[in-house]
Steps between C-alpha positions, in 0.01 A plus 500: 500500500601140431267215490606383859414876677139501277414162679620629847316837461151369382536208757546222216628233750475196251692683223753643718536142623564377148762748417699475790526108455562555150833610627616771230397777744656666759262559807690830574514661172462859503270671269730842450183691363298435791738640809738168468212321669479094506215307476519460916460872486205456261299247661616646845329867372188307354442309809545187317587250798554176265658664332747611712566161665558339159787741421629448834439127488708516151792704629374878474711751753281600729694773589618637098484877527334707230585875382489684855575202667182327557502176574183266455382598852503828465240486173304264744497758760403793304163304334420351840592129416463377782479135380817526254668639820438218697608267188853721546521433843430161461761435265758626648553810342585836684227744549715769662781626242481853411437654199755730327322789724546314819113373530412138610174340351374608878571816408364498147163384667500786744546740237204338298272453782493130498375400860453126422872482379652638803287293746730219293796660561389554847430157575810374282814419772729285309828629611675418168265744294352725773322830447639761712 
């Protein structure tokens, strides 16, 4: 892991913070040993909410896909993130794209039980990122 997806997994907001304005890294970069997650994915996982608005606040993809095709939201889902969920939606970024097995974070949360996630995606009805 890079120093950037260590801050985002143990929730390290003010050090995450300083090495994103330091400007030599790249929000999105992959860590190849660890499923080509980013440190979105990370902090997404971990339920780190600060986390995940600072990378989106400094130009992280919300919707960067990682080996299977998970995108942020679909880590969020499986944990029960609720919170890091609604940071998604609030940002802007899709909650709906499909994994490469054809599964939505709503489905992902289905599969994993995760009642508190779909009564988001229940009550979520922007038409632009949907969840049917």
């Amino acid at each position: 892991m890079t120093e950037l997806h260590e801050a985002a997994a143990k929730g390290d907001s003010d050090k995450l913070q300083s090495l994103l304005i330091a400007g030599d890294i790249d929000p999105d970069s992959e860590d190849w040993d660890y499923g080509r997650r980013t440190p979105l994915h990370v902090a997404a996982t971990a339920g780190k909410v600060k986390c995940v608005k600072k990378l989106l606040e400094h130009g992280a993809d919300g919707e960067m896909r990682m080996a299977g095709g998970w995108t942020p939201a679909h880590c969020a889902a499986e944990r029960g993130n609720v919170k890091v969920l609604q940071a998604l939606i609030n940002a802007n970024v899709s909650v709906t794209e499909e994994d490469n097995s054809g599964d939505t974070p709503k489905r992902i949360a289905e599969i994993y039980g995760q009642s508190k996630c779909l009564e988001l995606f229940a009550g979520h009805s922007n038409k632009d990122h949907s969840t049917t």
